[in-house]
C-alpha positions as a printed Julia matrix, in Angstrom:
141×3 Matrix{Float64}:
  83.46   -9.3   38.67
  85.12   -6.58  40.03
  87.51   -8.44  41.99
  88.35  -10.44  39.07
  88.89   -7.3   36.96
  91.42   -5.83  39.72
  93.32   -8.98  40.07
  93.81   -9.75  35.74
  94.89   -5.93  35.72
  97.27   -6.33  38.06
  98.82   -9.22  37.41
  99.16   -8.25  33.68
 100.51   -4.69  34.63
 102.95   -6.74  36.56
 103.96   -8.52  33.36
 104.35   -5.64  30.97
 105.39   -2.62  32.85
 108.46   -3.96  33.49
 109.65   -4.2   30.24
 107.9    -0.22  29.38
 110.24    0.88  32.42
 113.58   -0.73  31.37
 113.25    0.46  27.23
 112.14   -2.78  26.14
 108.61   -1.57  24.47
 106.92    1.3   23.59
 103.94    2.76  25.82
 101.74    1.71  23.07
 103.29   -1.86  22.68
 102.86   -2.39  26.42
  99.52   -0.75  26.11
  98.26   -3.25  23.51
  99.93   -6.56  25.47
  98.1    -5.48  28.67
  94.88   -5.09  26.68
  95.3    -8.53  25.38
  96.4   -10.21  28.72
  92.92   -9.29  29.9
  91.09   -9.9   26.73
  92.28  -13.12  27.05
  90.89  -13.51  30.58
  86.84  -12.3   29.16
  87.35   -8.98  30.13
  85.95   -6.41  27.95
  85.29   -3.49  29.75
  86.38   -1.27  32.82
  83.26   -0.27  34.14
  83.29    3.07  36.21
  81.93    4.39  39.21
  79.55    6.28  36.77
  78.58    3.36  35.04
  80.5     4.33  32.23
  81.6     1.45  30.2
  85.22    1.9   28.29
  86.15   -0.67  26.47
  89.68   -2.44  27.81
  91.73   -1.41  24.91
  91.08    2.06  25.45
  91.49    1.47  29.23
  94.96   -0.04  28.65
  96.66    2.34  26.34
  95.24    5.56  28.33
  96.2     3.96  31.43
  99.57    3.17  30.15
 100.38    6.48  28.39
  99.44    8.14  31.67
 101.85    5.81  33.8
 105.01    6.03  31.56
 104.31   10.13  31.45
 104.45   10.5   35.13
 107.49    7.73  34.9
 109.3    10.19  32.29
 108.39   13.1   34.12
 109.92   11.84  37.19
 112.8    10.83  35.54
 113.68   14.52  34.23
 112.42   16.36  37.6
 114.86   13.3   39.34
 117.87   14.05  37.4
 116.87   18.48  37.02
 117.41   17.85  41.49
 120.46   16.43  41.49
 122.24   19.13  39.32
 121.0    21.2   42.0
 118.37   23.13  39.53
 115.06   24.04  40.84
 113.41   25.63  38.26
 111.51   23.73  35.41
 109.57   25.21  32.43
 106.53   23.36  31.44
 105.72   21.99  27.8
 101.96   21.4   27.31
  99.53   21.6   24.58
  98.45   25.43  24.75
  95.08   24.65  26.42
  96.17   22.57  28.6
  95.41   23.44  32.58
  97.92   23.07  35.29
  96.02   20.38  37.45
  93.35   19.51  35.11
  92.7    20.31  31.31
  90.25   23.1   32.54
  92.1    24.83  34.97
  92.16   28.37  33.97
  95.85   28.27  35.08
  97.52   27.46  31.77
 100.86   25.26  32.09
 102.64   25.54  28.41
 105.71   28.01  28.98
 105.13   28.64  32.45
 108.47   28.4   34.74
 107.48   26.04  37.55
 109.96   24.7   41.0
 110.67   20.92  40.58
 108.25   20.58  43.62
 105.73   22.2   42.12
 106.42   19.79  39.23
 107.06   16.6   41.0
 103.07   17.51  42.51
 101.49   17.55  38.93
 103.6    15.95  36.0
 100.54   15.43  34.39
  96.85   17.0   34.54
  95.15   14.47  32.75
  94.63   11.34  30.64
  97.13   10.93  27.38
  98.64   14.46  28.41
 101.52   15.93  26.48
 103.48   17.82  29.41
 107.17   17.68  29.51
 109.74   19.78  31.74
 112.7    21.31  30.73
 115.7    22.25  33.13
 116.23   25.87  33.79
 119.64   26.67  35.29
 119.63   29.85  34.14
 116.79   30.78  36.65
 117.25   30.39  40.35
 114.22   32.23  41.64
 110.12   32.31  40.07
 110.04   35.87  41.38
């Protein structure tokens, strides 16, 4: 079963990524296509190491929030390098940890480098973060 999980999910991801990557869909669209692709194929559930049982829509659109967040966040740290900036300031929800929701080390408003960026564009499932260029800033002393 899970074999046959693995192989559906990646052969749908194949399908509808794409098309989330090049501005043809929204994450949500491409969320509820991949959900369907493996509907289609019997396949109700992701079933964790935990043996928690999520239910593939929720799988699909959390999985493909997370993917086209780290693809976004990429895309801004990408372009913030080649201007030759390399500071960033962090937009989060106000709660939100720097590696994980609890870290005590909040992330909203904090100036980060672009490395230190590129290592966590997001710190969890469906996160909000975003990065904004700082030019003005060459140093996080």
């Amino acid at each position: 079963m899970a074999e046959q999980w693995h192989r559906a999910a990646r052969a749908a991801a194949r399908k509808e990524v794409p098309l989330l990557a090049a501005g043809n869909t929204t994450a949500r669209q491409a969320a509820k296509q991949l959900a369907d692709e493996l509907a289609m194929q019997s396949l109700e559930h992701v079933v964790y190491r935990n043996g928690a049982r999520i239910p593939v829509r929720v799988w699909a659109e959390t999985a493909t929030l997370a993917k086209s967040a780290v693809a976004y966040n990429a895309g801004t740290l990408n372009l913030t390098r080649q201007a030759g900036v390399t500071m960033v300031e962090v937009f989060d929800g106000p709660d939100c940890g720097w590696t994980t929701h609890q870290d005590p080390d909040k992330a909203n408003r904090t100036i980060r480098t672009v490395e230190e960026a590129a290592q966590w564009p997001i710190s969890h499932p469906r996160c909000r973060r975003g990065f904004g260029p700082r030019p003005d800033i060459v140093d996080a002393a």
